[in-house]
N, C-alpha and C positions, 0 to 999 in steps of 0.2 A: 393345017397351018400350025396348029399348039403342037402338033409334031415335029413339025420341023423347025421349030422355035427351043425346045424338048432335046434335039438334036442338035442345034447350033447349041444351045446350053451347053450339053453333054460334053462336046467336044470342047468347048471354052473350055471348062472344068478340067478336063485333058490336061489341054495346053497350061493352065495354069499349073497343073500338079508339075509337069514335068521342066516349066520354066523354075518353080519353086527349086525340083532337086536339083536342077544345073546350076540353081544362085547356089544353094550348099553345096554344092561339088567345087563350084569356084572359089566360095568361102576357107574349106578347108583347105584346098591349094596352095590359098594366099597366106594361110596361115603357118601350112608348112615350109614354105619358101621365106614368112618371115623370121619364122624358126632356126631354117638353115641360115639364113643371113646374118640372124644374131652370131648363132655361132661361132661364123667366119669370122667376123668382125670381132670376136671375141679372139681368137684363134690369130687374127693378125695384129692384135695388139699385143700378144702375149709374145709374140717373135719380133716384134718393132723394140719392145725393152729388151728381149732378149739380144737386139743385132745393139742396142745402144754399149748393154753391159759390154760384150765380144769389143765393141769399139773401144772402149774405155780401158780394157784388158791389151788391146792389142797396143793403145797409146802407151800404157804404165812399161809393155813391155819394151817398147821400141826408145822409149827413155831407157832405161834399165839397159840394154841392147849396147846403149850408146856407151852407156858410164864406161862399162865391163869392158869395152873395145878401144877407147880411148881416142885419143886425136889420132886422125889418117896423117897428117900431116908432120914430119919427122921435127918440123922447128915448133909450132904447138907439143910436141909428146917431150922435146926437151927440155920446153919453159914449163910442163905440165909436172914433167918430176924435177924438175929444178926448185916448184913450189913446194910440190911434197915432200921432199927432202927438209927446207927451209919451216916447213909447216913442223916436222917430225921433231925436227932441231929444237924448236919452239917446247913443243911439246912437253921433249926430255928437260929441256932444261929447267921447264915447270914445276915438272916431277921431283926431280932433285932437289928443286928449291922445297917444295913440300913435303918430299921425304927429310930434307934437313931440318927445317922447322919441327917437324913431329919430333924428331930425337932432340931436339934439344939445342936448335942451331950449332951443332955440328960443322964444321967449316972446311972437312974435307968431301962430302957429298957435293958441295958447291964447286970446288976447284974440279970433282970426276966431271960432275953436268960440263964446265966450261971444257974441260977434253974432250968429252965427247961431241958436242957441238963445234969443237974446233976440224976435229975426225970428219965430220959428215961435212963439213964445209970445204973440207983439203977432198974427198970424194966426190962430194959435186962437182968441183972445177974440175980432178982428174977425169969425170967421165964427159967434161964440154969437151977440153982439150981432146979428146979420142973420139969427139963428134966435129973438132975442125972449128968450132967457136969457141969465141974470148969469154972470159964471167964477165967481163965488163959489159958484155953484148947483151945480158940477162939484166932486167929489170930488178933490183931490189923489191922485197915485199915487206912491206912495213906493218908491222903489229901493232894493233889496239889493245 
């Protein structure tokens, strides 16, 4: 009977070693799979900012896209350079006023800017008029 008591031990003892090495076999597992996991999760964060950036780059460009192409629409592109005309007009005439002032108020700088802004003005309507619209038809833009 101490024999086979001796026996049944023996074998518990077994059983116990090689439940032992199957928990470490399962331990290690677990730990290489949380390993891989981090990683991934590491790995897909880093492509989530990256797909953000790509978005961000793709918006700036598809503004940008738009500017450079301008209005589809041929009565939008004629009020669009009707403005920039009116805007440029502005401009020069600024110019002039501040290139006159530096010299010394000078007062023929003054009378070139009001030609030349009368120039870009007599162009503007020449190029309504060859698009089939009145200047009246175009909205004045008014300067602050």
């Amino acid at each position: 009977m101490l024999r086979n008591k001796e026996n049944s031990l023996s074998e518990l003892h077994k059983e116990l070693d090689r439940t032992r090495a199957l928990e470490l076999k399962a331990f290690q597992e677990k730990e290489e799979i949380r390993s891989l996991m981090e990683a991934k999760n590491e790995e897909t964060e880093k492509k989530l900012q990256e797909s953000e950036l790509l978005r961000r780059q793709i918006a700036s460009l598809v503004e940008e896209n738009g500017k450079l192409l301008g209005h589809q629409n041929p009565q939008q592109k004629i009020q669009y350079l009707v403005k920039l005309k009116k805007d440029n007009n502005k401009l020069i005439e600024d110019n002039m006023g501040a290139r006159s002032m530096a010299i010394g108020g000078v007062t023929c700088h003054s009378d070139t800017a009001s030609l030349i802004v009368e120039i870009n003005r007599l162009r503007t309507e020449n190029l309504l008029f060859r698009e089939g619209k009145q200047p009246e038809q175009i909205p004045e833009v008014n300067y602050v």
